[in-house]
C-alpha positions, 0 to 999 in steps of 0.5 A, spaced: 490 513 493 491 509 498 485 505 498 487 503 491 494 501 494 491 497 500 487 494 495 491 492 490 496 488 496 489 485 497 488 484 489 494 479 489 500 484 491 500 488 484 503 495 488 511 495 487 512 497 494 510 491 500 505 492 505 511 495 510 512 501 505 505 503 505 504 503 513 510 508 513 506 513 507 500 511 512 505 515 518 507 520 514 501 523 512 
């Protein structure tokens, strides 16, 4: 799930959450 979110940011942006907020999930996990 988390390539999937970085890839649609890279797709053009297509996630709800910006960048900032997949580097917490990133952190958490």
């Amino acid at each position: 799930p988390l390539k999937d979110l970085r890839f649609s940011w890279a797709d053009g942006g297509r996630a709800p959450e910006p960048p900032e907020a997949f580097r917490k999930l990133a952190e958490a996990l």
